[in-house]
C-alpha positions as CSV (number, residue, x, y, z in Angstrom):
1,X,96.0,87.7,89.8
2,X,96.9,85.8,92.9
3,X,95.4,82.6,93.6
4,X,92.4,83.0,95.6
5,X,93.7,79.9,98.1
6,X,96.4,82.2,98.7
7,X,94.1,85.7,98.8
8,X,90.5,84.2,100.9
9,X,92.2,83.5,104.4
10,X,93.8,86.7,104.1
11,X,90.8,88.6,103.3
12,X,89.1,86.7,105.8
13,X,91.0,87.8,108.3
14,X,89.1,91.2,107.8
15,X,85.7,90.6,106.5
16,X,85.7,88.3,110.0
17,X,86.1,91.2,112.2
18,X,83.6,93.3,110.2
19,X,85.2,95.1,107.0
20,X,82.8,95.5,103.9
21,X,84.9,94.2,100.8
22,X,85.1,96.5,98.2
23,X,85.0,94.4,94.7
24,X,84.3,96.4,92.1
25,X,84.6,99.9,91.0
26,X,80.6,100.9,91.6
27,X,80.9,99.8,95.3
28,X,84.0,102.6,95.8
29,X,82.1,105.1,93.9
30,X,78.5,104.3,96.0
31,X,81.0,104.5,99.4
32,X,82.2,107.3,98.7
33,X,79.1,109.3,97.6
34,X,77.9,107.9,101.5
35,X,78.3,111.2,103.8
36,X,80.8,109.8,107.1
37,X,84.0,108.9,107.2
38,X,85.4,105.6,105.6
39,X,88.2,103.9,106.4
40,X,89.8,101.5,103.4
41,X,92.6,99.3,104.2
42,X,94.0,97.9,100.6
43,X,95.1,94.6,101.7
44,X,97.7,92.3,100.2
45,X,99.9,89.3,100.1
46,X,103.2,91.0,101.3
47,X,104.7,90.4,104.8
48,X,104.1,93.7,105.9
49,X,100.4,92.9,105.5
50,X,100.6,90.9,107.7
51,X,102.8,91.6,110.4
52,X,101.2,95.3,110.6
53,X,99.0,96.2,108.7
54,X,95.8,93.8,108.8
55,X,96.6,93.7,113.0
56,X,96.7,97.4,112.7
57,X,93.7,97.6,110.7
58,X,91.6,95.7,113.1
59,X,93.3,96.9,116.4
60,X,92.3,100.5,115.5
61,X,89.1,99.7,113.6
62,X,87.7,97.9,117.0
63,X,89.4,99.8,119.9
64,X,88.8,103.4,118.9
65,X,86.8,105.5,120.7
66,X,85.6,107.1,117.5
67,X,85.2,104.9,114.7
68,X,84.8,105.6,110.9
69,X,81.0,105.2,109.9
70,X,82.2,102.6,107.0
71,X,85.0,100.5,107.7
72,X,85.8,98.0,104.7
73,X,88.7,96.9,102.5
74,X,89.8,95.4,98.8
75,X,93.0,93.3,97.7
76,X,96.0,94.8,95.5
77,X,96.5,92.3,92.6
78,X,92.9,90.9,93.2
79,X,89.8,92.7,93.0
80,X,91.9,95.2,90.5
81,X,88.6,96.8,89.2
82,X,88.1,98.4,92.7
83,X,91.5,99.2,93.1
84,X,91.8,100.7,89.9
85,X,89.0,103.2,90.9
86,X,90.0,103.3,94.2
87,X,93.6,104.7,93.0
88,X,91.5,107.1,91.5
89,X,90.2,109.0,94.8
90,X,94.0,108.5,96.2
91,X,95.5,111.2,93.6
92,X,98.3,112.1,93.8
93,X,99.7,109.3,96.4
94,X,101.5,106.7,94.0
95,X,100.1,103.3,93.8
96,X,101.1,101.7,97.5
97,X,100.0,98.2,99.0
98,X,99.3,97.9,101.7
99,X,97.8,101.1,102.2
100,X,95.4,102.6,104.8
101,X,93.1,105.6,103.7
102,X,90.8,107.6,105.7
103,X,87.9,109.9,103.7
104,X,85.3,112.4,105.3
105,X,82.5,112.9,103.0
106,X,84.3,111.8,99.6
107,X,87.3,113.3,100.5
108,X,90.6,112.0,101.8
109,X,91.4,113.1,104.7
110,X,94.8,110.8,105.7
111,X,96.4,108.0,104.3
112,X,99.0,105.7,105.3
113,X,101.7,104.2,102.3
114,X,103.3,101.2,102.4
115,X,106.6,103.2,103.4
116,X,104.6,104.1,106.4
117,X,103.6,100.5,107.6
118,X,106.7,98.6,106.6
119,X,109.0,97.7,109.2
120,X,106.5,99.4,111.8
121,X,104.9,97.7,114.9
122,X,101.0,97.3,114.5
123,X,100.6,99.1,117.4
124,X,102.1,102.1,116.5
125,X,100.3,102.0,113.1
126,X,97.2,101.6,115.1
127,X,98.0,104.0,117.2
128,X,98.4,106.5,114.3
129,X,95.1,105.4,113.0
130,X,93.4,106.2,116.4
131,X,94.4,109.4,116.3
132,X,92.9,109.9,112.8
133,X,89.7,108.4,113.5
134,X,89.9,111.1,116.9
135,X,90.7,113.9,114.4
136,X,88.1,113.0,111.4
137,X,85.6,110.2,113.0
């Protein structure tokens, strides 16, 4: 597990512009069961994280014309009990952080890999969000 001086700012850097942490595995489970759409964004300590991925994340999350109903997040090597369950709904995608997943009702409806966000601007990650939230929100 990371050390949380290393993990809090970098969570905090989404909970502060409004995503609901996922901690455990009953909170993906009761957001899932939720009818609407939910947006996760699996956060981590990697430089793609940052460079694209949490700016994307937030860029899209706030600027959309249609937004998810639940927008909210968890950490890869941290809150691992959410994660783990969370893996669970992302079947068969292979374990990927960071990692952006859309779900309509329970279902996944798009998801982004790390191979998708790696190397890529935030805008245009954002941009590819937008138009899922268009498609699904």
């Amino acid at each position: 597990m990371y050390p949380k001086e290393i993990v809090l700012p970098m969570k905090a850097e989404l909970t502060d512009k409004g995503f609901q942490e996922l901690l455990n595995a009953n909170d993906v489970v009761e957001l899932l069961q939720k009818k609407g759409t939910a947006f996760v964004m699996v956060n981590s300590v990697c430089g793609c994280s940052a460079a694209g991925a949490r700016p994307a994340a937030i860029q899209a999350a706030s600027t959309s014309a249609k937004k998810p109903t639940f927008v909210t997040t968890t950490f890869a090597g941290y809150d691992k009990e959410a994660l783990a369950k969370l893996r669970e709904y992302l079947m068969p995608f292979p374990p990927s952080s960071p990692c952006m997943a859309l779900f309509k009702d329970g279902k996944l409806v798009h998801f982004l890999e790390r191979h998708q966000i790696e190397g890529h601007a935030a805008q245009n990650i954002a941009s590819n969000l937008t138009q899922a939230f268009e498609q699904y929100c």
